[in-house]
N, C-alpha and C positions, 0 to 999 in steps of 0.2 A: 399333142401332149409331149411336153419334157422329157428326156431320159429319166427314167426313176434313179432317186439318189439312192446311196446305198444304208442300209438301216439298222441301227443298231439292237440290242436286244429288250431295251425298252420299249422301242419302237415295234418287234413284235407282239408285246403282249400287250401295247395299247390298240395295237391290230387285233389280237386275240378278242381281248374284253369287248369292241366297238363291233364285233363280228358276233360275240353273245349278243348283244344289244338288239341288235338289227334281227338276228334269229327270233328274239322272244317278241320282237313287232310285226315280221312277215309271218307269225305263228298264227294272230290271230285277223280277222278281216277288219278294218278300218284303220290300221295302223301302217302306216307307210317306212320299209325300211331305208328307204330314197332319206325319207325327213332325217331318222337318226343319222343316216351317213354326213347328212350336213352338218347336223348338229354340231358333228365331233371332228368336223373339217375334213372329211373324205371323200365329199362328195365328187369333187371334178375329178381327183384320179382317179376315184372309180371309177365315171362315166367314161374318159377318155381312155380308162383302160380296156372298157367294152368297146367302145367303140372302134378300135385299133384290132381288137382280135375278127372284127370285118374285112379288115388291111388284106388283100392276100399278097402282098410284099412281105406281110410282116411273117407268114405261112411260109415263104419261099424261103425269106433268113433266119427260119425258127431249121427249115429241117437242116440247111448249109451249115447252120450248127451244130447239131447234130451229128451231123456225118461226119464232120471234121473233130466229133469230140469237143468243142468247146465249149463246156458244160456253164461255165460263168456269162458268157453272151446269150448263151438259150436262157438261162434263167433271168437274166437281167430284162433283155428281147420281149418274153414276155409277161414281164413285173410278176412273177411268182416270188417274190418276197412281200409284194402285199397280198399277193389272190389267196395264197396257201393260208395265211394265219388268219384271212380276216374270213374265206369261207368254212373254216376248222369251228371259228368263234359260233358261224350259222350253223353248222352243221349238229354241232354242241348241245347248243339250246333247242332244236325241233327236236332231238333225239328225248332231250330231257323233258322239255314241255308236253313233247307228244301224248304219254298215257295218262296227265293231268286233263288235260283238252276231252281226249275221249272220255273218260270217263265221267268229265261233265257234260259231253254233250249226249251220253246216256242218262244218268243220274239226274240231271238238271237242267235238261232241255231249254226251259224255260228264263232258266236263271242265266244260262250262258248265253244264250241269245238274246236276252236283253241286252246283258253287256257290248254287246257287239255291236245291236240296231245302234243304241247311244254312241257308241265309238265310229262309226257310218252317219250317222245323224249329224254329229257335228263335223264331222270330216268336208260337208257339203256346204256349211258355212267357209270351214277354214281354207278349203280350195276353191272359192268363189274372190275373196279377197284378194288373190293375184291376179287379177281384171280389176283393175281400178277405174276405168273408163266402161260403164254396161252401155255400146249401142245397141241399135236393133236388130242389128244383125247375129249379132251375140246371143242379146234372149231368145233369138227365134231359133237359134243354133242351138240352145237351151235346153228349149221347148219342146222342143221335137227330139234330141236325143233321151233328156225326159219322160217321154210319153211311149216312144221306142221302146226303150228298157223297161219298162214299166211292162207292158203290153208282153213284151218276147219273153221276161221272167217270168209272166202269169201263166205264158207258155207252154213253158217246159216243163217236164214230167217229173217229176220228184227220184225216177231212177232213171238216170240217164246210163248211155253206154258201157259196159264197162270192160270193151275188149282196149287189148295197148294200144291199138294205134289212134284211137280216140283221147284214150291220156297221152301221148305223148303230143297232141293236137292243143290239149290243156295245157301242158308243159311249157309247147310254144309262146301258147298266147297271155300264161300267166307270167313269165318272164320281163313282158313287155313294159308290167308294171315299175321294174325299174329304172325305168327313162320317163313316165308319165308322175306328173308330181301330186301327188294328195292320194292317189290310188294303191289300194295294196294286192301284192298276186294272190294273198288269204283271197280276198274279196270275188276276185277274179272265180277263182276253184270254186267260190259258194256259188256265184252266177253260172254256173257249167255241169255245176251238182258233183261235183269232185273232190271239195272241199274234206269231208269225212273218210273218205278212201285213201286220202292221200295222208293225214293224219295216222289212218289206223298203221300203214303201212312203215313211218316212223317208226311207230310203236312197237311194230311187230318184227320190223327189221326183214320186209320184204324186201331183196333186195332187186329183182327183177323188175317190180314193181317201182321202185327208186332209180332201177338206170334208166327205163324206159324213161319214165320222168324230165329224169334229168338230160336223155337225149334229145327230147324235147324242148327241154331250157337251152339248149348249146344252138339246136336252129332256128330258134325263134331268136337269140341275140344275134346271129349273121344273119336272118334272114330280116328280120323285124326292128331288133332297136335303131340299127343306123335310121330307116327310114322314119321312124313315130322321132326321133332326135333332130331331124332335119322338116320335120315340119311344123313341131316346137319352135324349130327357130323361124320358119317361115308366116307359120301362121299362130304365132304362140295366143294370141285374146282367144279368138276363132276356139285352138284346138280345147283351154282352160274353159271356155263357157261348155263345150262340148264334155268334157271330164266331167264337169259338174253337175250336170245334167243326168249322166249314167251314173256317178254316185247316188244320187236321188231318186233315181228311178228304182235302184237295186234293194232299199229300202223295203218293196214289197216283199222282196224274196226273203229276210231277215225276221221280216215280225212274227214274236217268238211266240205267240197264238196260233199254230196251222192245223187244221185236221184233215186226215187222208181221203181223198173221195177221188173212187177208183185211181188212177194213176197218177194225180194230180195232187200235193199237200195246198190247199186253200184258206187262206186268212179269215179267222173267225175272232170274236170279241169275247174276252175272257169272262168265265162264271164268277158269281159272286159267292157260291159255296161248292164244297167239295165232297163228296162220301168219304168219311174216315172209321171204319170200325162198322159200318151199315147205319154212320148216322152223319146228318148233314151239319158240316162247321163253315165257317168261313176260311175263304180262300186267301191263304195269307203272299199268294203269287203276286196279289194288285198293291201288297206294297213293299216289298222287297224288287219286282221288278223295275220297277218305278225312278227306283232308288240305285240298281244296279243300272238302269237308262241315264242317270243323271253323274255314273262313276265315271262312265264310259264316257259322255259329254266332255266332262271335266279333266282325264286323261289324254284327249287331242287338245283341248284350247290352252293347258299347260305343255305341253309338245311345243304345239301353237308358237306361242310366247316365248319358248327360249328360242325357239329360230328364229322370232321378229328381231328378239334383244340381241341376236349372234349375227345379225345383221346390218 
């Protein structure tokens, strides 16, 4: 990556606002904040700025600055003029988005996870379409990570771990999602059952709970992007049939029908009436969710589209 150039004060708050953006998409699952970054042309210096914080060259002349005081080389050294205002923008939007989330995924269980299965639904079209050649090799790579995910989400236990160093394990691997394209680290946290803990804790402003986290995100980018980065470039059809496939599979984990049986939430078919008052009405869930499935749809495939045409 280029020396970062130096930036004006426009230039931070269109950092700012691009960094709201990408918050209120890795807010929810199926929304990839990878895509916004492209969107709004940030993508490569992002990447190559993660990528670089791998460097341990770049370690050695981060602290030789340091020591020496040469505070405009440290900051330069490690483009904290874009990292500052564009993770402020993230930082922003989870904080704000967070106690709307929760209190829908109390309140309306139903209704938010439709939204989401749809936003996940189509996501496994739109990350299918960067494999423009399906061999066999591919579908069977598909196939099988498909049936994987499928099988490992039916799995796991609806309460998973919840000591730190499990989340900071989540932290790792949901990280990763910003170097895999179509995937979001939301998505990730719902496959791990994390997803709601990590939310409340926004909300609540745990903040132990958020470094732990976040020390998680710091080693899974040294430890993990350079490698899922370079085998993108290695095996880029391979690794996209293989993303696709665990998109689709994770689709079990999502569908907003689950009922508890012992430790386990399991997918059930929705009623056609509900008790309300001690008297039985219809269940107005089979067409609002339906409809929230189809918002969700239509929120990636317009995502979709502006990154086809930004292309």
């Amino acid at each position: 990556m280029q020396a970062p150039k130096s930036k004006s004060f426009q230039d931070y708050l269109k950092l700012l606002s691009v960094g709201l953006t990408m918050g209120a998409a890795d807010a929810v699952p199926g929304v990839s904040g990878g895509t916004m970054a492209f969107l709004f042309g940030i993508y490569e210096e992002l990447i190559g700025t993660v990528k670089n914080f791998s460097q341990p060259s770049l370690w050695q002349n981060s602290l030789t600055n340091l020591k020496k005081g040469q505070w405009q080389k440290l900051f330069q050294g490690l483009n904290l003029g874009f990292l500052i205002p564009l993770l402020a923008g993230i930082f922003i939007s989870l904080v704000l988005l967070s106690p709307i989330i929760e209190n829908l995924l109390h309140d309306a269980p139903v209704m938010i996870w439709s939204f989401f299965f749809g936003l996940i639904a189509a996501s496994v079209w739109s990350v299918s379409r960067k494999l423009t050649h399906w061999q066999a090799t591919h579908i069977s790579a598909f196939i099988l990570a498909t049936l994987v995910t499928f099988f490992i989400v039916g799995l796991s236990p609806a309460k998973t771990p919840d000591n730190l160093l499990f989340l900071m394990l989540c932290g790792a691997i949901a990280i990763c999602a910003l170097v895999l394209p179509g995937i979001s680290g939301a998505l990730i946290l719902v496959l791990l059952g994390q997803y709601e803990r990590v939310v409340s804790a926004f909300n609540n402003r745990e903040f132990l709970t958020l470094a732990v986290f976040a020390l998680g995100a710091i080693i899974g980018l040294l430890a993990f992007a350079r490698l899922l980065n370079l085998l993108f470039k290695r095996y880029h059809d391979l690794m996209i049939a293989v993303v696709t496939g665990i998109i689709l599979g994770s689709l079990r984990k999502v569908w907003p029908w689950q009922q508890m049986i012992g430790d386990y939430n399991v997918n059930i078919l929705p009623s056609w009436q509900v008790l309300k008052d001690g008297q039985a009405s219809f269940n107005s869930d089979l067409i609002f969710a339906p409809l929230l499935m189809l918002l969700g749809m239509a929120t990636i495939l317009i995502i979709d589209k502006m990154a086809a045409d930004k292309t």
